[in-house]
Every structure is written in structure tokens, then in C-alpha cells.
C-alpha positions in Angstrom: -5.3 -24.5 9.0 -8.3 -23.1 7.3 -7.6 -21.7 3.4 -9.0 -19.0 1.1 -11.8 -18.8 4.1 -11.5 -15.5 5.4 -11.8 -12.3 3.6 -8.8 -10.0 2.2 -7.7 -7.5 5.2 -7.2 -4.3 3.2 -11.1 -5.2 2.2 -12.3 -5.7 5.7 -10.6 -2.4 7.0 -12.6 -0.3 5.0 -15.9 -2.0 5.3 -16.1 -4.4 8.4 -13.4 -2.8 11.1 -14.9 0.2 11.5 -17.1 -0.8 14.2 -16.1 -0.1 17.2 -17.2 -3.5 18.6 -14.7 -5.4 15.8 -11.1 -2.4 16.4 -9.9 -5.7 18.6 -8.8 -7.1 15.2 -7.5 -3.6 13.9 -5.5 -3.3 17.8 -4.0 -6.7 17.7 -2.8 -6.0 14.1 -1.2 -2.6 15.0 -0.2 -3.6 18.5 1.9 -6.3 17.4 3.9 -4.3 14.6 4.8 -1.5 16.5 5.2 -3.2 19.2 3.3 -1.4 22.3 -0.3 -1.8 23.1 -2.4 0.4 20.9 -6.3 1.3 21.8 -7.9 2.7 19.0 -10.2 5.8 19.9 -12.5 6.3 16.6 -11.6 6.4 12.8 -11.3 9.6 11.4 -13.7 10.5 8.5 -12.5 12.3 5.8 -13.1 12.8 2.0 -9.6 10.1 1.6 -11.7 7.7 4.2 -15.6 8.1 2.0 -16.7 4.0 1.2 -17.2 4.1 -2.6 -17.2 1.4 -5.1 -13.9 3.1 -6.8 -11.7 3.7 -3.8 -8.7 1.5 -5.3 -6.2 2.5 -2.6 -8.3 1.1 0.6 -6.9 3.8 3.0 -8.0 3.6 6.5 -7.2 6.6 9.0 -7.6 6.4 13.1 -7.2 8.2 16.0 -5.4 5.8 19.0 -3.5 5.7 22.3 -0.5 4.3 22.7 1.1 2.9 25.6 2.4 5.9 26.9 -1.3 7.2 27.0 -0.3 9.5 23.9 -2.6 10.1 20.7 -1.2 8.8 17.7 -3.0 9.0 14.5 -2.1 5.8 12.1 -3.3 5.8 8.4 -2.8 2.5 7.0 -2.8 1.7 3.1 -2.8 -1.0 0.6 -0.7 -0.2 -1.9 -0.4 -0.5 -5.5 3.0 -0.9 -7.7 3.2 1.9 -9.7 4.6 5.2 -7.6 3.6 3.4 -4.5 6.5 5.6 -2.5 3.9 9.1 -3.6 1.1 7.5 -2.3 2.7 7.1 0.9 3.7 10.3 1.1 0.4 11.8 -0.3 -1.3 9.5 2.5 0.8 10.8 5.5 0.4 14.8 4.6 -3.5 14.2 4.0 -3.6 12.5 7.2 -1.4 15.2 9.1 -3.4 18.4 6.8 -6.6 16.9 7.6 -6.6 16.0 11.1 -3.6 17.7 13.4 -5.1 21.6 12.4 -8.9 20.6 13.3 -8.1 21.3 17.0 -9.0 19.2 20.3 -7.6 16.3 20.6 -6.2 16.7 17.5 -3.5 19.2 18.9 -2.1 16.8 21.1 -1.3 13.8 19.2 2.4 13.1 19.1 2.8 10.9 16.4 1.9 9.6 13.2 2.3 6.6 11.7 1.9 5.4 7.9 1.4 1.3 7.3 1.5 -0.1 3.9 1.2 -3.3 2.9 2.9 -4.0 -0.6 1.8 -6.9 -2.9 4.8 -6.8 -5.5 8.7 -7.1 -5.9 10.4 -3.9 -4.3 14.0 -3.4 -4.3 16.7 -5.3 -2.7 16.4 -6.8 0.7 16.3 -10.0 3.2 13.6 -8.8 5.7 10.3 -8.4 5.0 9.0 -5.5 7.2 10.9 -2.4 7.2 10.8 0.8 9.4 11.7 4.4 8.9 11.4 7.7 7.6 13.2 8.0 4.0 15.9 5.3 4.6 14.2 1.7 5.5 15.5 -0.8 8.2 14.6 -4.3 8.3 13.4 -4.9 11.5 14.1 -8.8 11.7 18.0 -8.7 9.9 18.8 -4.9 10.3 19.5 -5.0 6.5 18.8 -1.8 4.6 16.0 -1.8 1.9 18.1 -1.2 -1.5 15.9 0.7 -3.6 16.7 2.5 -7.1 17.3 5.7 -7.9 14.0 6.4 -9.5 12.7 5.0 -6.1 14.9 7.5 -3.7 14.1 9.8 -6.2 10.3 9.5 -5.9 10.4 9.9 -1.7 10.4 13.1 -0.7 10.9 13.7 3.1 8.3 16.5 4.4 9.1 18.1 7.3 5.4 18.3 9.4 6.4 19.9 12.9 7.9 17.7 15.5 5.7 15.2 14.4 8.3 13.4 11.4 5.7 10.4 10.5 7.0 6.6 10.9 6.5 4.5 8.0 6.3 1.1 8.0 6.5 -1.3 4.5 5.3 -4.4 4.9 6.4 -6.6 1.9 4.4 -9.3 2.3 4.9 -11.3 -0.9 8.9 -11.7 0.8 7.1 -13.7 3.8 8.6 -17.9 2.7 9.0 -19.2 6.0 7.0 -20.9 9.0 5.4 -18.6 11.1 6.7 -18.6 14.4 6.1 -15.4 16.2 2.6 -13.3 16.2 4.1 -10.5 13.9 5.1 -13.9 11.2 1.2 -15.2 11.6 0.2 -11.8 11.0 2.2 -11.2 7.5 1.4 -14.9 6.8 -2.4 -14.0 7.1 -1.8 -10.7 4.7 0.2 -13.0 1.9 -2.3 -16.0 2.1 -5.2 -15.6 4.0 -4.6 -18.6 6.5 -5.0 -18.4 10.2 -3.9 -21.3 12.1 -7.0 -23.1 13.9 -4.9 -22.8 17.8 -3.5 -19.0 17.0 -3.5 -17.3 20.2 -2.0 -13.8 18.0 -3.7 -11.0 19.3 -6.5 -9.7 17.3 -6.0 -12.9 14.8 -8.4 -15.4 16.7 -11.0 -12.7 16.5 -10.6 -12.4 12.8 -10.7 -16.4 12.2 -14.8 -15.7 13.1 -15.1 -12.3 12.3 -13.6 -12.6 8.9 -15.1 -15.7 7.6 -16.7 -15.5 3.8 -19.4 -17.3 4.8 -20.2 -14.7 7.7 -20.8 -12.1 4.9 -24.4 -11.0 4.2 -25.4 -11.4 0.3 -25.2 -7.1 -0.1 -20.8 -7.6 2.0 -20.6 -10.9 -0.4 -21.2 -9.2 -3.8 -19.1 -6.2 -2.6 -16.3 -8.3 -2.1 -16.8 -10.2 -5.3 -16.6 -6.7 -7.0 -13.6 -5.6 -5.0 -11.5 -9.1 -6.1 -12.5 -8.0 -9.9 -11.4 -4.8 -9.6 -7.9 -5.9 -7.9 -7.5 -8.6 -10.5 -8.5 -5.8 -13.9 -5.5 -3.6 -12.2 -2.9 -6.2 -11.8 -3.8 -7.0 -15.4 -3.9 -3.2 -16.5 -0.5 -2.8 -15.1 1.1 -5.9 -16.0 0.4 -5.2 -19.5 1.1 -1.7 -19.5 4.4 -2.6 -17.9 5.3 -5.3 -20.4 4.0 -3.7 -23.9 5.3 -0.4 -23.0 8.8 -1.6 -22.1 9.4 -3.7 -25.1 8.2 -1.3 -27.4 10.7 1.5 -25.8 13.7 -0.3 -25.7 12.8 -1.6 -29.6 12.7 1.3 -30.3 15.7 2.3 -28.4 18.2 -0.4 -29.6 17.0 -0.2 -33.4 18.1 3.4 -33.0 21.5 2.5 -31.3 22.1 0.1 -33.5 21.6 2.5 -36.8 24.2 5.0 -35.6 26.5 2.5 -35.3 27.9 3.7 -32.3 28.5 1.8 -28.5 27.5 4.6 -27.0 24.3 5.5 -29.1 23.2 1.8 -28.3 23.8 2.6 -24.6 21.6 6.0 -25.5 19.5 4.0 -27.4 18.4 1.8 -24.5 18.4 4.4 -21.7 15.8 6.4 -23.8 13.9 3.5 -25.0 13.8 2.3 -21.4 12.2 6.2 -20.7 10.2 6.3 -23.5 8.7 3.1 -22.3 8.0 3.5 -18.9 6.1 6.4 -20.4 3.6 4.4 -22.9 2.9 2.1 -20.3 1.4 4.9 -18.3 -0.8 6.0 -20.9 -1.9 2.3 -21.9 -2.5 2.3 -18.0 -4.3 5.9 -18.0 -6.0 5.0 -20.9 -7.6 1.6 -19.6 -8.5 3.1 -15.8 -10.9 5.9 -17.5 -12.2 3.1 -19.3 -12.7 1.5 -16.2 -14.5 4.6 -14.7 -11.5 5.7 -12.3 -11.5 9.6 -11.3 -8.9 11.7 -13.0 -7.3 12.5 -9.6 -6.8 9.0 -9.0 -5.8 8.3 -12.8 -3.0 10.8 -12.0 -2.0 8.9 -8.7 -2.1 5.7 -10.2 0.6 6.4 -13.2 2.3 9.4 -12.2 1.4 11.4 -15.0 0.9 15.2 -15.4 -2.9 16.0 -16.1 -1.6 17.8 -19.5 0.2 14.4 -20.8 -3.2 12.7 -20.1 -4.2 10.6 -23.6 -8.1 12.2 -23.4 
């Protein structure tokens, strides 16, 4: 088994599966999550789906067929940790507002489906794929994804017709064991980026040529490169902004408890510093994407500010 030879996925879908001649990849992918054969039509173009050097949340929209011979439209997304449950949400309705109102064939598709891919610890739970609307299934165990109350409180269920989108959570950092059915190789490629040499996964044994590094042209090459940077300056962004904003808060929180005196103003004292520093870490956050050159619309995404608490 080949390693660190093949390309990150979330990177290819946006800038080497859009061919039509490479959606076998795309098709054996989708086909073996959900589980029926799925024929992907075209990608849908849209100002969510433009290639720019600062699309940070890789979002990939198509138009397909299912088994039944019924159009589905699928938007699948990489996501990031902070308010990742908005950006699925904000991903479905721009799919649905963008697409289902433009008319023929859009008028007929039956379904919509939202796949993301998550990269970081997310609530409580044995599986590591889970399906559903608002409450999450795994589908190996059957156990329910525990999330917390910020969390449920973040998912807002929108009602879109008949059409009530199917969203799929892929936690791939949960995948630990051998791989020993396709959907396992799949997640197992998405966590490590290892195909095994005799795979016979659909749409996985074209990727272990497609996908190679050393397939890439010099122009794809120094993409990539870019794209890895900008992935690794995030996870640093964040992990600092999560770590210096929460210690500060609940300093700042406890110090205050503790000068009242009172049991309960230390349990106030911590349950505000807690707020107060989930808070600065967004700022630290906002403050170091505009740095970076991020838009203000995706600033906002990103930390789940308001644009008047914006530091600038």
C-alpha cells in the first residue's frame, strides 16, 4: 500500500473531477455511501462552485441520477471546525435556492443530498459516518451522534418543499480499524491518503492513477502546494484562537468567582469566562483570516460572528 502518493480528495474535487471523463472516481465515491448506483450528469456552476485561490470550504455541487432514474442534486463539502453545522446548512439552501428554481431539469429532481467530510473531534459517538436530517444515525452501530447544546442549537432544520435534504457526516478522523468493506477503504483513503495496490472499490482503482502527485503538471503541483499551506495556516489560526481565547476567558472568569467569594459566582465565573472566551478566539481568528486575505463573507462563516462585532 502506496503512502502520502496521491493527492488530498477535497483538493481533487474542485480542480481535477470535474471532467467528465474522471466523475468515475466522483460515482464510485458517492455510489458506495449512499448505497445505489449514482451517474453523475454535469456539475452545476455557481458563484459557491467559481475555482479561486481563496475558496477555503472546497464545495462541489452536481447534478446525478440515481438508481431509480431520479435527479438528485448532491453538494459535497469539506468542512472546517468552527460552526461547521451552519455551513452545512448554508451549503444545502444555496444548493436548493440556486438550482431547483432555474427550471428544466432542475424541476424534477427529487432529492438533495449534503456530504461532509469532517477532519476534527465532534461530539460523542462509536460510528464514524452518520446519516440524517437534524438527528444523526450511525450507519455501522445505529448509535446516535451526541452533540452539545451549542451544536443542536447551531442546526436549524429548513423546511425546502418535499425535498427535506439528507445529510451525511463523515468523521473521518474516528476511522481506527482495518478496512474491510469498500465504504472502510473509502474513509481510510479520506483520513490517510492510502489506497491498497489490489483495491477493487469502485471508483478507488481509478483514483490510485488518476490521483497520483507525480501525475500533476508543475501549474496542478504548485496549486496543491498552496492549498496544503493554506489548510495548515487555518488549523494553526484556529488552534490558537481556540486555546488563547479559552484560557484567557475562564481566567478571567474564575479570578472573578473567586473574588466574590461565592460557589455560585465561581460557577458564574467560569460559565462567562468560558463565553467570553469562545468570543476572543473568534476575533484572534477574524483578525488573522483578513490578514490572510479571506473575504468578509467568508470571515463571517468561518467564526460565526456578526459583521458589526468584526475587530476592523
Amino acid at each position: 500500500m502506496a503512502r502520502e502518493n496521491y493527492v488530498r480528495f477535497d483538493w481533487a474535487t474542485k480542480r481535477l473531477l470535474r471532467q467528465k471523463s474522471n466523475f468515475v472516481i466522483l460515482e464510485g465515491f458517492l455510489s458506495t455511501l449512499l448505497g445505489e448506483r449514482i451517474k453523475i450528469d454535469r456539475m452545476l456552476e455557481s458563484e459557491g462552485n467559481q475555482q479561486h485561490a481563496e475558496d477555503k470550504f472546497n464545495r462541489v455541487d452536481m447534478l446525478a441520477e440515481n438508481s431509480k432514474g431520479e435527479l438528485v442534486i448532491i453538494e459535497v463539502q469539506n468542512n472546517r471546525e468552527l460552526d461547521y453545522f451552519h455551513r452545512m446548512l448554508y451549503g444545502v439552501s444555496k444548493a436548493i435556492t440556486e438550482y431547483i428554481t432555474k427550471g428544466e431539469p432542475y424541476s424534477q429532481v427529487k432529492k438533495v443530498y449534503s456530504i461532509n467530510t469532517v477532519y476534527f473531534d465532534l461530539g460523542q459517538g462509536e460510528d464514524y459516518v452518520y446519516h440524517g436530517n437534524t438527528s444523526f444515525e450511525g450507519i455501522h452501530k445505529h448509535d446516535t451522534l451526541k452533540l452539545s447544546l451549542r451544536q443542536r442549537e447551531q442546526f436549524i432544520r429548513e423546511n425546502a418543499g418535499d425535498l427535506f435534504p439528507e445529510y451525511y457526516v463523515l468523521r473521518v478522523n474516528e476511522f481506527d480499524k482495518l478496512a474491510k468493506t469498500p465504504l472502510d477503504e473509502w474513509i481510510a483513503f479520506l483520513k490517510t491518503g492510502e489506497i491498497a495496490d489490489n483495491t477493487k472499490t469502485s471508483g478507488l482503482s481509478e483514483a490510485r492513477e488518476l490521483l497520483r502527485l507525480d501525475n500533476l503538471s508543475p501549474k496542478e503541483r504548485a496549486s496543491y502546494e498552496a492549498h496544503l499551506s493554506a489548510l495548515q495556516y487555518q488549523r494553526s489560526v484556529i488552534q490558537s484562537g481556540w486555546i488563547e481565547g479559552k484560557a484567557e476567558g475562564l481566567a478571567e472568569g474564575l479570578a472573578e468567582g473567586k473574588v466574590e467569594g461565592k460557589a455560585e459566582g465561581l460557577i458564574e465565573g467560569k460559565a462567562e469566562g468560558l463565553a467570553e472566551g469562545e468570543k476572543k478566539k473568534a476575533l484572534t481568528i477574524a483578525k488573522q483570516a483578513k490578514e490572510m486575505g479571506m473575504s468578509i463573507e467568508n470571515i463571517l462563516l468561518l467564526t460565526g460572528l456578526k459583521k458589526e462585532e468584526l475587530p476592523f
